[in-house]
N, CA, C, O and CB atoms as a CASP TS submission, in Angstrom:
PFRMAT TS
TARGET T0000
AUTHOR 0000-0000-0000
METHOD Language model
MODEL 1
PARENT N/A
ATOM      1  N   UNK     1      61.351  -8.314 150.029  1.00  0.00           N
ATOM      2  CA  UNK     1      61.772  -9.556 150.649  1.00  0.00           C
ATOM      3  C   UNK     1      60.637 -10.045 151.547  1.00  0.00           C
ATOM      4  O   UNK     1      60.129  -9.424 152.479  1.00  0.00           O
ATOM      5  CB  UNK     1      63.097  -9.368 151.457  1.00  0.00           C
ATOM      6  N   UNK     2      60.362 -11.129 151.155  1.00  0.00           N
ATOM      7  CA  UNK     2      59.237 -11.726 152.671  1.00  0.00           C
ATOM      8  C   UNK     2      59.601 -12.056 153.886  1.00  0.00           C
ATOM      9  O   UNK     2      60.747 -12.467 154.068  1.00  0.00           O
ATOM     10  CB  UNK     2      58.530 -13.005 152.532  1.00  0.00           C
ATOM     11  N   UNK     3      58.698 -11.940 154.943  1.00  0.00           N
ATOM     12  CA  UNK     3      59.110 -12.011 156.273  1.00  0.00           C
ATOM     13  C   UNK     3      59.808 -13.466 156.356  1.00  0.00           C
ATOM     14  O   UNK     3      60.913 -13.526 156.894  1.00  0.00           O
ATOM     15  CB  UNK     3      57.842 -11.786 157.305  1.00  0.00           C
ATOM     16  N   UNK     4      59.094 -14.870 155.748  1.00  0.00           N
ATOM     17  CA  UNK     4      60.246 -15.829 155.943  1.00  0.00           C
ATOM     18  C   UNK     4      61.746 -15.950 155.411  1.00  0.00           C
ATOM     19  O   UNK     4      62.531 -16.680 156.016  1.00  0.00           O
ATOM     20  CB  UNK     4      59.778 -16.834 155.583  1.00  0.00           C
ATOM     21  N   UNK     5      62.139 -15.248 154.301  1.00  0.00           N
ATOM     22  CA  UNK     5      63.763 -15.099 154.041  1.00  0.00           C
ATOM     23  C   UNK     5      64.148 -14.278 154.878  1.00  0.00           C
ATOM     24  O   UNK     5      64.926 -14.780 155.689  1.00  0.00           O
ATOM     25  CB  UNK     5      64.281 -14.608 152.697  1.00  0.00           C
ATOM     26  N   UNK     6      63.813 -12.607 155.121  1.00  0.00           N
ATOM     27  CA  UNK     6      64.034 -12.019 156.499  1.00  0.00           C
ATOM     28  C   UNK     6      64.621 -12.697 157.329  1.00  0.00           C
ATOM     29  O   UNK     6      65.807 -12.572 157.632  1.00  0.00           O
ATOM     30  CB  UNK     6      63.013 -11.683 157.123  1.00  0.00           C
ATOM     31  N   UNK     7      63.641 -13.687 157.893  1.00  0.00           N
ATOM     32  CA  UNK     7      64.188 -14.554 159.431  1.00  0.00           C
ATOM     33  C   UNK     7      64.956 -15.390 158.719  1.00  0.00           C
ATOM     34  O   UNK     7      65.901 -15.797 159.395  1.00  0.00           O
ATOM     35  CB  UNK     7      62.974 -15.510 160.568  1.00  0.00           C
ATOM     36  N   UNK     8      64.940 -15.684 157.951  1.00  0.00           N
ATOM     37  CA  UNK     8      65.778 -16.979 157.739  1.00  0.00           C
ATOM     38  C   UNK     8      67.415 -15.915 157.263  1.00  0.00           C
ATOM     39  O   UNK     8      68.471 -16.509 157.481  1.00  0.00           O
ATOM     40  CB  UNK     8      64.879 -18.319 156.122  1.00  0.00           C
ATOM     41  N   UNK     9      67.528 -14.492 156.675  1.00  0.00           N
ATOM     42  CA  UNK     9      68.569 -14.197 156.528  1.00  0.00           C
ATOM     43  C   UNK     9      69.266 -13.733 158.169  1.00  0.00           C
ATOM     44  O   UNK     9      70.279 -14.192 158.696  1.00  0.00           O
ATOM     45  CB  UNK     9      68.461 -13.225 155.395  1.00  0.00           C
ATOM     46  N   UNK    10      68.456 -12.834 158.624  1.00  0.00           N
ATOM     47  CA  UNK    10      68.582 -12.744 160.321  1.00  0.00           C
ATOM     48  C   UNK    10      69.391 -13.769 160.956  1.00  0.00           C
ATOM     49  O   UNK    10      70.428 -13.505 161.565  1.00  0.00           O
ATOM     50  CB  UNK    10      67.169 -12.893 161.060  1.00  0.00           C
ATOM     51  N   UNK    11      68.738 -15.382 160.759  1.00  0.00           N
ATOM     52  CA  UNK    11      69.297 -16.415 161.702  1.00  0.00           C
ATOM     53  C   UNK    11      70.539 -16.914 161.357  1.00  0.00           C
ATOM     54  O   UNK    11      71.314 -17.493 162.120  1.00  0.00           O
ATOM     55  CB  UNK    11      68.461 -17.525 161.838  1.00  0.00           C
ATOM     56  N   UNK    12      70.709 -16.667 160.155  1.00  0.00           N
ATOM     57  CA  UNK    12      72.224 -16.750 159.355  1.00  0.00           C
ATOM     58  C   UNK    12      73.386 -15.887 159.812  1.00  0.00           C
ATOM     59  O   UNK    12      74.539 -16.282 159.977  1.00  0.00           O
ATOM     60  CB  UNK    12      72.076 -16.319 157.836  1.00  0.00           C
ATOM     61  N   UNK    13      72.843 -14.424 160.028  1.00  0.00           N
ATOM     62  CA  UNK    13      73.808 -13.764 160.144  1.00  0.00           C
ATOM     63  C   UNK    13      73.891 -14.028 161.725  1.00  0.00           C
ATOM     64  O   UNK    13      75.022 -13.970 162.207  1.00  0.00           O
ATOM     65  CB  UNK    13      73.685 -12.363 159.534  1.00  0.00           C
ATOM     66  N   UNK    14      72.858 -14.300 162.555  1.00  0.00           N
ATOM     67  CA  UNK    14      73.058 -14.996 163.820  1.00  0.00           C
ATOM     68  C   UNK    14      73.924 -15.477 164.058  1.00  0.00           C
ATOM     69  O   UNK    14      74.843 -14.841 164.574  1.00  0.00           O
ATOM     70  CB  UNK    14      72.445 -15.742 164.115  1.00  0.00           C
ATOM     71  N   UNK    15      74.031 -16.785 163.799  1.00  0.00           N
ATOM     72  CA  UNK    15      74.692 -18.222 164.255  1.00  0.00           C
ATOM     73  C   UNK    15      75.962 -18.144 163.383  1.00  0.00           C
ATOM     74  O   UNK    15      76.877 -18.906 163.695  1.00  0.00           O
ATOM     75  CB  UNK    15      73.672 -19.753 163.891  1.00  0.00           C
ATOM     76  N   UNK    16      76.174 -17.143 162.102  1.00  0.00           N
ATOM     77  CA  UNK    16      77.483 -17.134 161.484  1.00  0.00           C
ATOM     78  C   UNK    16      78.548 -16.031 162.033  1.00  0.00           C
ATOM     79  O   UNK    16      79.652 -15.757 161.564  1.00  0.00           O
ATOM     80  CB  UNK    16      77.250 -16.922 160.002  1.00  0.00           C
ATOM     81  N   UNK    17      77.807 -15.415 163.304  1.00  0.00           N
ATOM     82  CA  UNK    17      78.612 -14.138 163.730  1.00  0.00           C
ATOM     83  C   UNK    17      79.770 -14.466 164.009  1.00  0.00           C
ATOM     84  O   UNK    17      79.964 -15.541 164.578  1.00  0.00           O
ATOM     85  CB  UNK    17      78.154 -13.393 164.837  1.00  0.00           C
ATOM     86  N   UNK    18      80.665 -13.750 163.728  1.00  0.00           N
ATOM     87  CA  UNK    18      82.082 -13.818 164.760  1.00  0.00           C
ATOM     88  C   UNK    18      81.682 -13.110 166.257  1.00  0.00           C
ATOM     89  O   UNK    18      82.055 -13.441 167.382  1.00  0.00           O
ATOM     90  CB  UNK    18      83.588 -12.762 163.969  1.00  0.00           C
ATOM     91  N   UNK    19      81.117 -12.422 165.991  1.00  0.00           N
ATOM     92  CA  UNK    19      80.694 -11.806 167.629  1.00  0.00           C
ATOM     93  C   UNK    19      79.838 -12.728 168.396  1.00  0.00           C
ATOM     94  O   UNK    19      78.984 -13.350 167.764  1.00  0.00           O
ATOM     95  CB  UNK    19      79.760 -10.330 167.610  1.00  0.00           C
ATOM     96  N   UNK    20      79.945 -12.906 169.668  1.00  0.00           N
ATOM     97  CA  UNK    20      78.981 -13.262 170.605  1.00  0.00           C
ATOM     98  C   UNK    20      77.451 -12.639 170.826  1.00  0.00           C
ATOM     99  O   UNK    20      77.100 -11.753 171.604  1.00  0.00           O
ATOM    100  CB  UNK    20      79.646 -13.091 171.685  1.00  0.00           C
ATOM    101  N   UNK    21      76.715 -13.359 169.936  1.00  0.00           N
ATOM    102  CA  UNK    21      75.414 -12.648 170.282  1.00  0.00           C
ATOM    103  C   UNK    21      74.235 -13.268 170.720  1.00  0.00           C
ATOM    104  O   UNK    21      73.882 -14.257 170.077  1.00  0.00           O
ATOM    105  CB  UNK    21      75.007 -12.002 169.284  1.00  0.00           C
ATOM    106  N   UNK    22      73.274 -12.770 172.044  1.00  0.00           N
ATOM    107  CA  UNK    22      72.291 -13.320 172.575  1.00  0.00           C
ATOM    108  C   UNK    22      71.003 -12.502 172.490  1.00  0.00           C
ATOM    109  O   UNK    22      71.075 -11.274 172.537  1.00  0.00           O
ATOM    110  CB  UNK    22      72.654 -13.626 173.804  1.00  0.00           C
ATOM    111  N   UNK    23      70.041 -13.012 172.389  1.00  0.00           N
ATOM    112  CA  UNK    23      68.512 -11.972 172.617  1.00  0.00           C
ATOM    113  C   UNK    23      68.519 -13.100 173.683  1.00  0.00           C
ATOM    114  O   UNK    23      68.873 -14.279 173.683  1.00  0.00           O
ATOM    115  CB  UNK    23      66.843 -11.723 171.170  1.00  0.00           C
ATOM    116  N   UNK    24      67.755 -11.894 174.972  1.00  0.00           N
ATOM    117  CA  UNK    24      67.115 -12.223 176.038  1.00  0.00           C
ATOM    118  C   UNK    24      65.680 -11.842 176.051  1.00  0.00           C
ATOM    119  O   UNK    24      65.189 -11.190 175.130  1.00  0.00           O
ATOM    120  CB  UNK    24      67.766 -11.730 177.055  1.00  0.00           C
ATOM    121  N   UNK    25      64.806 -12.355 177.381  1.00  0.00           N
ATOM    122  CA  UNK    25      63.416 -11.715 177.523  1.00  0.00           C
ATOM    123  C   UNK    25      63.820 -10.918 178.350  1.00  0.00           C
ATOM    124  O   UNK    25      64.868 -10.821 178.988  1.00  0.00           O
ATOM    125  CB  UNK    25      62.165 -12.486 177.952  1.00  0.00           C
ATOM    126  N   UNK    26      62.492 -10.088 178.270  1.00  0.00           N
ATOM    127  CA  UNK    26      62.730  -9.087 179.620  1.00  0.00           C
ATOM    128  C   UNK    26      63.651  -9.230 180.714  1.00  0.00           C
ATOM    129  O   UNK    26      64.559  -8.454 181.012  1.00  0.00           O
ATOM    130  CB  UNK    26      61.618  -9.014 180.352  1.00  0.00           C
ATOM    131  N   UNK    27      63.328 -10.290 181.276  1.00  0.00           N
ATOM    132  CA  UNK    27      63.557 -10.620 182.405  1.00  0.00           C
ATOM    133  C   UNK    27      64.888 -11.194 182.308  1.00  0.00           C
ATOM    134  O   UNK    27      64.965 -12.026 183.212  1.00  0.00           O
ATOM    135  CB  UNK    27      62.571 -11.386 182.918  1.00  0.00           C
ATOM    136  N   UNK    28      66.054 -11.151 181.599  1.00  0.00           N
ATOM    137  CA  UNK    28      66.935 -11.544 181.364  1.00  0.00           C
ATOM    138  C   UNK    28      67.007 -13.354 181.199  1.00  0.00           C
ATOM    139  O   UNK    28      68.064 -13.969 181.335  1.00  0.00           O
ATOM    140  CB  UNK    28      67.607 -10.865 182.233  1.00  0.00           C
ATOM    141  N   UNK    29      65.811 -13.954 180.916  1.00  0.00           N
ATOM    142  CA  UNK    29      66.298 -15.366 180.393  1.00  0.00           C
ATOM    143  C   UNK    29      66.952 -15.350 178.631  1.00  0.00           C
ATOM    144  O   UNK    29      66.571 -14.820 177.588  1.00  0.00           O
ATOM    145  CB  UNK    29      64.768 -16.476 180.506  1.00  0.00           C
ATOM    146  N   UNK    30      67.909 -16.083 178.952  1.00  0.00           N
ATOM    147  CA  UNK    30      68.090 -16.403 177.479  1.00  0.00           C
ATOM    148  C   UNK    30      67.209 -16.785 176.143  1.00  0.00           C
ATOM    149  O   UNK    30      66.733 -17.920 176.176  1.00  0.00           O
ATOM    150  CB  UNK    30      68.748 -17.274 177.569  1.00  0.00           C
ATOM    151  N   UNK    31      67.101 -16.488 175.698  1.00  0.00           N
ATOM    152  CA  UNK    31      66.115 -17.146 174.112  1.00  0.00           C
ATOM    153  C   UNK    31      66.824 -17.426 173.376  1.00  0.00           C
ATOM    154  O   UNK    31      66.360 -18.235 172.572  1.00  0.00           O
ATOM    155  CB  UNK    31      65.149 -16.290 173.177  1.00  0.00           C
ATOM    156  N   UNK    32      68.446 -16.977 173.106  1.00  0.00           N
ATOM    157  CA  UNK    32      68.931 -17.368 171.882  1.00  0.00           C
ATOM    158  C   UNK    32      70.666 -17.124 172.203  1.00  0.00           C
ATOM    159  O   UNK    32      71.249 -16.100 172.558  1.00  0.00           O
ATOM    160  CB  UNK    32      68.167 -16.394 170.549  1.00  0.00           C
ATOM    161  N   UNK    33      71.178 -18.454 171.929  1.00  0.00           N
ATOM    162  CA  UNK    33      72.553 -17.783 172.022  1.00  0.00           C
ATOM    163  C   UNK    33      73.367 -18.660 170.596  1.00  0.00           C
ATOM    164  O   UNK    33      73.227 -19.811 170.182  1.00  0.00           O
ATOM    165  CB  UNK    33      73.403 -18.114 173.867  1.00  0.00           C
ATOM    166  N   UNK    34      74.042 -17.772 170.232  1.00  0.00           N
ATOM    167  CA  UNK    34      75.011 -18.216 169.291  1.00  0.00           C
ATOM    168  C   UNK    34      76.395 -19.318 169.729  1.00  0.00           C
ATOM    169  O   UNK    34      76.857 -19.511 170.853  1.00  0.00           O
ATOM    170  CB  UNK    34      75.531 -16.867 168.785  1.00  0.00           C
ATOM    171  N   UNK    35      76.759 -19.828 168.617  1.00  0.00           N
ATOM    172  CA  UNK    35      77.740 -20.773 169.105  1.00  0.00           C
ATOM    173  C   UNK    35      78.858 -19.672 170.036  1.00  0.00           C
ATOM    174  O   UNK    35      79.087 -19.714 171.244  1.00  0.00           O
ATOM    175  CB  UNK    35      78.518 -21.692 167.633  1.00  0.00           C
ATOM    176  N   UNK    36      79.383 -18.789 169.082  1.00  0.00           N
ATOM    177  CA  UNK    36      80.229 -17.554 169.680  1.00  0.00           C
ATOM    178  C   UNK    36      80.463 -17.385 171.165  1.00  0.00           C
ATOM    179  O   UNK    36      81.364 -17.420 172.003  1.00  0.00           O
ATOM    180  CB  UNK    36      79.573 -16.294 169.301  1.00  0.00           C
ATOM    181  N   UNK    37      78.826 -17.131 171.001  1.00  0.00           N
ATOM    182  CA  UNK    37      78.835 -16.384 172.474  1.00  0.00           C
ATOM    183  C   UNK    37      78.997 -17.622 173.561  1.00  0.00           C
ATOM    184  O   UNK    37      79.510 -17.502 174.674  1.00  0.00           O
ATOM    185  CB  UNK    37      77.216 -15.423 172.800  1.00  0.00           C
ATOM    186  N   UNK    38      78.426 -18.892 172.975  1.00  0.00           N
ATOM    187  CA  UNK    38      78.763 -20.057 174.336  1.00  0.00           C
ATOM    188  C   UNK    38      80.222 -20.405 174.456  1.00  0.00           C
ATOM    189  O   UNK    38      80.642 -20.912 175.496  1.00  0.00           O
ATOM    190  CB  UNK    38      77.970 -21.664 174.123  1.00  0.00           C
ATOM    191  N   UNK    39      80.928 -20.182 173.543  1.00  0.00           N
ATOM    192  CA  UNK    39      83.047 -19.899 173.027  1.00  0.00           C
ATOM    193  C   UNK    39      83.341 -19.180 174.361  1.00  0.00           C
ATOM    194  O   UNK    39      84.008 -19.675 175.270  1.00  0.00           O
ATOM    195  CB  UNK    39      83.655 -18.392 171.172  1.00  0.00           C
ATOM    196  N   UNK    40      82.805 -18.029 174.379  1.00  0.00           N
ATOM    197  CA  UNK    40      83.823 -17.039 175.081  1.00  0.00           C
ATOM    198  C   UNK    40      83.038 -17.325 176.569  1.00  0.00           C
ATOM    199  O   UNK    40      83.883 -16.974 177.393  1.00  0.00           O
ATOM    200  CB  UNK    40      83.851 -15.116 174.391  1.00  0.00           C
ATOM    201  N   UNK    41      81.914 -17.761 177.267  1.00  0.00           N
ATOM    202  CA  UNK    41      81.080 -18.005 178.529  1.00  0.00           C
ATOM    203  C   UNK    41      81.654 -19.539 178.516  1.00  0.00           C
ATOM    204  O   UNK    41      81.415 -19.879 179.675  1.00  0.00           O
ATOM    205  CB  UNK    41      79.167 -17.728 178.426  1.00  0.00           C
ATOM    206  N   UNK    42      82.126 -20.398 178.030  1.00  0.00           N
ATOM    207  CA  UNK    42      82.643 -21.837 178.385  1.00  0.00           C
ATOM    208  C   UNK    42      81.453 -22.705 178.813  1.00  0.00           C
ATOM    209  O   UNK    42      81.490 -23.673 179.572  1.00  0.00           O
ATOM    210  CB  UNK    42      83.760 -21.810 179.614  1.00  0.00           C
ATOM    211  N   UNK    43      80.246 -22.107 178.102  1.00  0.00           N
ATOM    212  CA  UNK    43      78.741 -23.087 179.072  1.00  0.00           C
ATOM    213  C   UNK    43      78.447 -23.734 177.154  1.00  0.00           C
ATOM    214  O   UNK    43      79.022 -23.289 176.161  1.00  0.00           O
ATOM    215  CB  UNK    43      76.584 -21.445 180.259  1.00  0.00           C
ATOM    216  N   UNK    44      77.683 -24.550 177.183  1.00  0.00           N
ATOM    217  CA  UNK    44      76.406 -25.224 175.941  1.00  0.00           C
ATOM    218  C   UNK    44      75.388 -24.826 175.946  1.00  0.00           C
ATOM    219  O   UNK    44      74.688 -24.511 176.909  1.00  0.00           O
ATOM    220  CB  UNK    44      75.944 -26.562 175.928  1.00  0.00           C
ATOM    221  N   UNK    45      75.159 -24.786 174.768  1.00  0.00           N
ATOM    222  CA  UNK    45      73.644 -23.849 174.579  1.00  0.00           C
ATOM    223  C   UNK    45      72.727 -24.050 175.511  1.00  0.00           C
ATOM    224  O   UNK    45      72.230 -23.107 176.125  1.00  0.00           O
ATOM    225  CB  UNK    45      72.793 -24.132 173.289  1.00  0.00           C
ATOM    226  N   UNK    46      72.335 -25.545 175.764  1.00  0.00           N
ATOM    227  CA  UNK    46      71.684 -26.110 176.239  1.00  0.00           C
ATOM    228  C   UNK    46      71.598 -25.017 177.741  1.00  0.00           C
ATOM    229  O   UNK    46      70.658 -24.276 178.032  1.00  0.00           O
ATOM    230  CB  UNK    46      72.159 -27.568 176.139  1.00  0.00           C
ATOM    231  N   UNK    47      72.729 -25.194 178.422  1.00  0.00           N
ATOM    232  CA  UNK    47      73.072 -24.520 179.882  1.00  0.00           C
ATOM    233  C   UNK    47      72.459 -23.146 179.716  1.00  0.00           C
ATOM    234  O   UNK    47      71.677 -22.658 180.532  1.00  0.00           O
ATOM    235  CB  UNK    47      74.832 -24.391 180.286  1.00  0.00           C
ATOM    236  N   UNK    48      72.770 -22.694 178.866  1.00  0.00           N
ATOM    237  CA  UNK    48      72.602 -20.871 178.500  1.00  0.00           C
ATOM    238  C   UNK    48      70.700 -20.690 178.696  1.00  0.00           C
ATOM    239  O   UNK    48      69.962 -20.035 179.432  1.00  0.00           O
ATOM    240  CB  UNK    48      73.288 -20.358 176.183  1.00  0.00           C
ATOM    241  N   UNK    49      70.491 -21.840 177.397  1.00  0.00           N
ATOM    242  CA  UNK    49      69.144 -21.827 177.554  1.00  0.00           C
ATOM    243  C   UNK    49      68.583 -21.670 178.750  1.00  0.00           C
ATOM    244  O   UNK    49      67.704 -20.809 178.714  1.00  0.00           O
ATOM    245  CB  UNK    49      68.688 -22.791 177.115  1.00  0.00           C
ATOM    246  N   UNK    50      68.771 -22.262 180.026  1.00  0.00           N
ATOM    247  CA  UNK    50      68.480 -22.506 181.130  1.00  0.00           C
ATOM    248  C   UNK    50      68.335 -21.450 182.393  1.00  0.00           C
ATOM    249  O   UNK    50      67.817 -21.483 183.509  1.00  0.00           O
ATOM    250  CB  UNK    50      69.251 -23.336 181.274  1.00  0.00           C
ATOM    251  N   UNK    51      69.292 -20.215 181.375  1.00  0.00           N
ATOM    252  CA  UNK    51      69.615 -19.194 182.701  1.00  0.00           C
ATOM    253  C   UNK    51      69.433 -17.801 182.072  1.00  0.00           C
ATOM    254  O   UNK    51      69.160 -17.474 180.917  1.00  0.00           O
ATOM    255  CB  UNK    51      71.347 -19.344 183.423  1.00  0.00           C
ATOM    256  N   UNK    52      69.646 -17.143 183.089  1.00  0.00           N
ATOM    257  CA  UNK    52      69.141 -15.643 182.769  1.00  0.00           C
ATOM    258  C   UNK    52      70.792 -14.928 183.401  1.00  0.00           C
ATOM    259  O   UNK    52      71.720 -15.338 184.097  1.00  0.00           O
ATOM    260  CB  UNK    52      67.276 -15.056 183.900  1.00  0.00           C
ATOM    261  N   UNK    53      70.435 -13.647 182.661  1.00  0.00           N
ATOM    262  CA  UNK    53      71.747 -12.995 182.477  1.00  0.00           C
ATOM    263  C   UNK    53      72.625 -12.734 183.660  1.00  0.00           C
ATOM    264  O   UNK    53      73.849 -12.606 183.684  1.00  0.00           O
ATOM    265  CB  UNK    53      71.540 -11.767 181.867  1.00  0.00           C
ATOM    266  N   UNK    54      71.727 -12.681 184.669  1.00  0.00           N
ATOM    267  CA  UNK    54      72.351 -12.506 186.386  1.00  0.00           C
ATOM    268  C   UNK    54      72.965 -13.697 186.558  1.00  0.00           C
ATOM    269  O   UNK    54      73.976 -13.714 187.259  1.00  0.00           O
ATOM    270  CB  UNK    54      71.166 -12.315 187.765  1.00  0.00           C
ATOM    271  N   UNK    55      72.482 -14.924 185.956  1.00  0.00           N
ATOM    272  CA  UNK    55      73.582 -15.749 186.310  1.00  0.00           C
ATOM    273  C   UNK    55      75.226 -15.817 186.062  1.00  0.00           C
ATOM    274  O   UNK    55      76.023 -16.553 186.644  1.00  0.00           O
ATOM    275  CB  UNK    55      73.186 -16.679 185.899  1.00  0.00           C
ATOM    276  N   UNK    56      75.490 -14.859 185.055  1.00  0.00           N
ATOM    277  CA  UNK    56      76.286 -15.264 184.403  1.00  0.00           C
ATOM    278  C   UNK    56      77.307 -14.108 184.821  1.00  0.00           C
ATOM    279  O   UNK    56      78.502 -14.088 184.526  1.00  0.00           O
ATOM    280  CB  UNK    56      75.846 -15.537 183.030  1.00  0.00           C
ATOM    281  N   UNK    57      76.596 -13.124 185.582  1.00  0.00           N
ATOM    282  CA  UNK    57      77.328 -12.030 186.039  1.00  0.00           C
ATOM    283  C   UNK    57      78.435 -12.041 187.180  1.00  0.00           C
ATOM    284  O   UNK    57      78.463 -12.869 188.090  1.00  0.00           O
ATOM    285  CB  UNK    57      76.414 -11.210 186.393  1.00  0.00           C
ATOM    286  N   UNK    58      79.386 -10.957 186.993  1.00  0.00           N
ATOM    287  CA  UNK    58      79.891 -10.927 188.400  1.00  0.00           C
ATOM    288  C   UNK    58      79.229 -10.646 189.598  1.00  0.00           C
ATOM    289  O   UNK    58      78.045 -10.421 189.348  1.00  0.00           O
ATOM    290  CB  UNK    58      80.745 -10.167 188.458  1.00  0.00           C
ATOM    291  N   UNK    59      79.442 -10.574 190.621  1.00  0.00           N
ATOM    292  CA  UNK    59      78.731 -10.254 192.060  1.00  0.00           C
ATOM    293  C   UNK    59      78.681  -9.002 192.019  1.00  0.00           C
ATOM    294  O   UNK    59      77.665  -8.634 192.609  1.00  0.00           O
ATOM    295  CB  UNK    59      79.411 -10.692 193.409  1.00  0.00           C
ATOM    296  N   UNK    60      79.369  -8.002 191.549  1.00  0.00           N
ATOM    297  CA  UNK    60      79.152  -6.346 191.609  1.00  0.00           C
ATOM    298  C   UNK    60      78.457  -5.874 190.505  1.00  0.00           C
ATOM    299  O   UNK    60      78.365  -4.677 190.233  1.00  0.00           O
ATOM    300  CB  UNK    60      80.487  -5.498 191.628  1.00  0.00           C
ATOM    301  N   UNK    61      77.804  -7.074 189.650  1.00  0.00           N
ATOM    302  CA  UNK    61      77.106  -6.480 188.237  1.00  0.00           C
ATOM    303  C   UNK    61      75.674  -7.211 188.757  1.00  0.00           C
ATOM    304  O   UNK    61      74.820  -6.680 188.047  1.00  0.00           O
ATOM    305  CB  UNK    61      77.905  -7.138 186.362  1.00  0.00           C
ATOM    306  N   UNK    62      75.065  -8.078 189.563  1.00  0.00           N
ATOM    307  CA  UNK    62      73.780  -8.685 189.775  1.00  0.00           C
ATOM    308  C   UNK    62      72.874  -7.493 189.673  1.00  0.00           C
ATOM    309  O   UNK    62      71.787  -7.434 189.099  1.00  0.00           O
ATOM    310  CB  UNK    62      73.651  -9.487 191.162  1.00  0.00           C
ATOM    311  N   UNK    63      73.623  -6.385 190.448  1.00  0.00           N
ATOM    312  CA  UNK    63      72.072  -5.667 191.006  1.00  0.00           C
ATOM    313  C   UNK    63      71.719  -4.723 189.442  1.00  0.00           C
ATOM    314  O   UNK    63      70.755  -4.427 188.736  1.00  0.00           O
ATOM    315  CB  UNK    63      72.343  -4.240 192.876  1.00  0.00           C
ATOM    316  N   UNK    64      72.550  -4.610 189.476  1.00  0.00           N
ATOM    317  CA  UNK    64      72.282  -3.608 187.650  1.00  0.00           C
ATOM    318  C   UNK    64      71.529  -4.533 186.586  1.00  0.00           C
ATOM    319  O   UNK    64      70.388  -4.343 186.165  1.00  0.00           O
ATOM    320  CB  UNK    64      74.142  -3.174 186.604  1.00  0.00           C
ATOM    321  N   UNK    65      72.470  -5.662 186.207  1.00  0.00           N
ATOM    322  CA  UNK    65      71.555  -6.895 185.900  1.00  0.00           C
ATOM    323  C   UNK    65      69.916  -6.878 186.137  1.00  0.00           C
ATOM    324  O   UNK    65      69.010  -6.866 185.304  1.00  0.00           O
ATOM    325  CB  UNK    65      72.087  -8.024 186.785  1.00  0.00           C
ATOM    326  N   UNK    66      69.877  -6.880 187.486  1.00  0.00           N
ATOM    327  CA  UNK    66      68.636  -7.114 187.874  1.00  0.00           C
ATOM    328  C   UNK    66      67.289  -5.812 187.619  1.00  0.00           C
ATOM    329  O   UNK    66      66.066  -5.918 187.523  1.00  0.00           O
ATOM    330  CB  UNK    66      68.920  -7.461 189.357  1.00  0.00           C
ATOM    331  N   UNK    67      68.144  -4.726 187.578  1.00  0.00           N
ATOM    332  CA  UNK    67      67.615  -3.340 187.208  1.00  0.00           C
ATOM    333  C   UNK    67      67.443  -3.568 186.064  1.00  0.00           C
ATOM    334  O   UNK    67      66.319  -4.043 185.902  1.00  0.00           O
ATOM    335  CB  UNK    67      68.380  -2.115 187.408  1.00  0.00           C
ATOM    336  N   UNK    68      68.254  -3.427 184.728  1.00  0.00           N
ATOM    337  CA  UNK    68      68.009  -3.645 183.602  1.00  0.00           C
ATOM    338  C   UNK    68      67.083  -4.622 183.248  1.00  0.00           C
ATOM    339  O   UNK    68      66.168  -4.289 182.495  1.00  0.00           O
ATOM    340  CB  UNK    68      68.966  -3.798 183.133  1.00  0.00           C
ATOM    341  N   UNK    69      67.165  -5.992 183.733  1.00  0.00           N
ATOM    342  CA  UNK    69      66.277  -7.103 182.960  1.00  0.00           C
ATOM    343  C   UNK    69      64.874  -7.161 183.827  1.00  0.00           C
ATOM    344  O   UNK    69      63.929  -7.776 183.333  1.00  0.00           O
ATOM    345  CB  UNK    69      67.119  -8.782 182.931  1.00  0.00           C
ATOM    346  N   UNK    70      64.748  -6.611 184.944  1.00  0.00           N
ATOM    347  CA  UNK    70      63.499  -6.420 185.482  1.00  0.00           C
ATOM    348  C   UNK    70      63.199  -8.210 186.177  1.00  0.00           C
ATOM    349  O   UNK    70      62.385  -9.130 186.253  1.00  0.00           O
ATOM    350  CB  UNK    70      62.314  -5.755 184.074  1.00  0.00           C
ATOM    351  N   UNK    71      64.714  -7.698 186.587  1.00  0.00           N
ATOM    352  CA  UNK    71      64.153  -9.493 187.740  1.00  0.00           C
ATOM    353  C   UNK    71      64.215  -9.575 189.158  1.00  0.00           C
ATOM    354  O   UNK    71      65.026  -8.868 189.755  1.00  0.00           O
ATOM    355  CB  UNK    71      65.229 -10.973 187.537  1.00  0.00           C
ATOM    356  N   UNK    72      63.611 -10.195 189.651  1.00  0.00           N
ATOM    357  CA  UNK    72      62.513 -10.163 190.940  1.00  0.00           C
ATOM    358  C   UNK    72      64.017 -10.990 192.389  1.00  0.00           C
ATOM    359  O   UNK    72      64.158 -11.145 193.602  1.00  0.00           O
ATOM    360  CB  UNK    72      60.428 -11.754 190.388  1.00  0.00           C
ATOM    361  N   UNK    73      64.572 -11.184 191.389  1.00  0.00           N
ATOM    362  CA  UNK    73      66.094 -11.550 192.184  1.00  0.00           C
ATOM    363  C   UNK    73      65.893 -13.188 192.449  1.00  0.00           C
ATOM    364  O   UNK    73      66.778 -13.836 193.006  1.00  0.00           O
ATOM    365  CB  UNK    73      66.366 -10.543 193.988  1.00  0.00           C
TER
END
């Protein structure tokens, strides 16, 4: 299979998930969110795009958040 059907089968099974699924960067910004996952968070892609995973957390999950994604707070 070539690397462009690859991605192109990848982005399919992406955006057709029933599950909520996101890739982040390191640093917990968003890069990619599925329709799914903006369903069950009540935000638009657009919004998601915009933020990193601490935003989206509760107040007793920031600091772990912030451990895991390696953000500067």
């Amino acid at each position: 299979m070539s690397l462009q059907a690859s991605e192109e089968r990848l982005r399919a099974i992406f955006s057709q998930s029933v599950a909520g699924v996101v890739q982040t960067h390191l640093t917990g910004r968003f890069l990619l969110v599925n329709n799914r996952f903006c369903e069950i968070l009540g935000y638009r892609e657009s919004e998601l795009l915009s933020m990193r995973m601490r935003d989206i957390c509760v107040a007793g999950d920031v600091a772990e958040a912030d451990r895991l994604f390696q953000n500067d707070g």
